[in-house]
C-alpha positions as CSV (number, residue, x, y, z in Angstrom):
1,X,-10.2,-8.2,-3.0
2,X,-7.5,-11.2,-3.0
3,X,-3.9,-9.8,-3.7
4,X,-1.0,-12.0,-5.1
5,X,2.4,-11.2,-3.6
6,X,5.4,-13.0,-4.7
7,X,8.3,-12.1,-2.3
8,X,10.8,-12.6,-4.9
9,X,9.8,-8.9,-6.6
10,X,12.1,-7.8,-3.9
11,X,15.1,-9.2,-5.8
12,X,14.1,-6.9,-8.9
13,X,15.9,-3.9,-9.4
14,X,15.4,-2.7,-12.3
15,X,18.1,0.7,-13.0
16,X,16.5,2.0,-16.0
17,X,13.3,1.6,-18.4
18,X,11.7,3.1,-21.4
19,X,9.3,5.9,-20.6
20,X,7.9,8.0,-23.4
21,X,10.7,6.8,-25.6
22,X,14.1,7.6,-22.8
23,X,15.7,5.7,-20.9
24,X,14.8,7.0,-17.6
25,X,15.6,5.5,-14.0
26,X,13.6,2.7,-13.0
27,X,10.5,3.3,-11.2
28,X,9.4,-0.2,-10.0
29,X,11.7,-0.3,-7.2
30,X,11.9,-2.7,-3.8
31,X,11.2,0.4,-1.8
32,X,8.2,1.1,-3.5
33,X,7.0,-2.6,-3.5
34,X,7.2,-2.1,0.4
35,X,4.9,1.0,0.3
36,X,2.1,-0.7,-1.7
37,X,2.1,-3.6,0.7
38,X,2.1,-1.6,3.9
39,X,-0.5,0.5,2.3
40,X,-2.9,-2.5,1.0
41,X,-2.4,-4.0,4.9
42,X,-3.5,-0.6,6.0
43,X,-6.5,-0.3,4.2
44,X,-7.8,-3.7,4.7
45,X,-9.1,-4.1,1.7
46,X,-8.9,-7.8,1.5
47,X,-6.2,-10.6,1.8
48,X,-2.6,-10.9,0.7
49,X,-1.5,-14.0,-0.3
50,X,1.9,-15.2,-1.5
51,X,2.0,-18.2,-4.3
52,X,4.1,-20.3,-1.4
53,X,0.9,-20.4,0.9
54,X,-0.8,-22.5,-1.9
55,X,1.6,-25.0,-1.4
């Protein structure tokens, strides 16, 4: 499986969003960006690209 990565998802941070109608802190974090990568590199389970290596 081919996964997109833009690098610039880092640069989110996000402090709060809707969830079941409340403003609640954000989930999508930078931190947890960094665990799905180092989890998808652990698994192998196919290559990550970033839009800039299309260039």
């Amino acid at each position: 499986m081919l996964t997109i990565h833009n690098p610039l998802h880092h640069l989110h941070q996000g402090r709060h969003e809707m969830f079941r109608g409340r403003l609640v802190p954000c989930h999508e974090t930078p931190q947890r960006l960094d665990h799905v990568l180092a989890e998808l590199r652990r698994r192998s389970i196919g290559p990550l690209q970033t839009p800039a290596d299309d260039v």
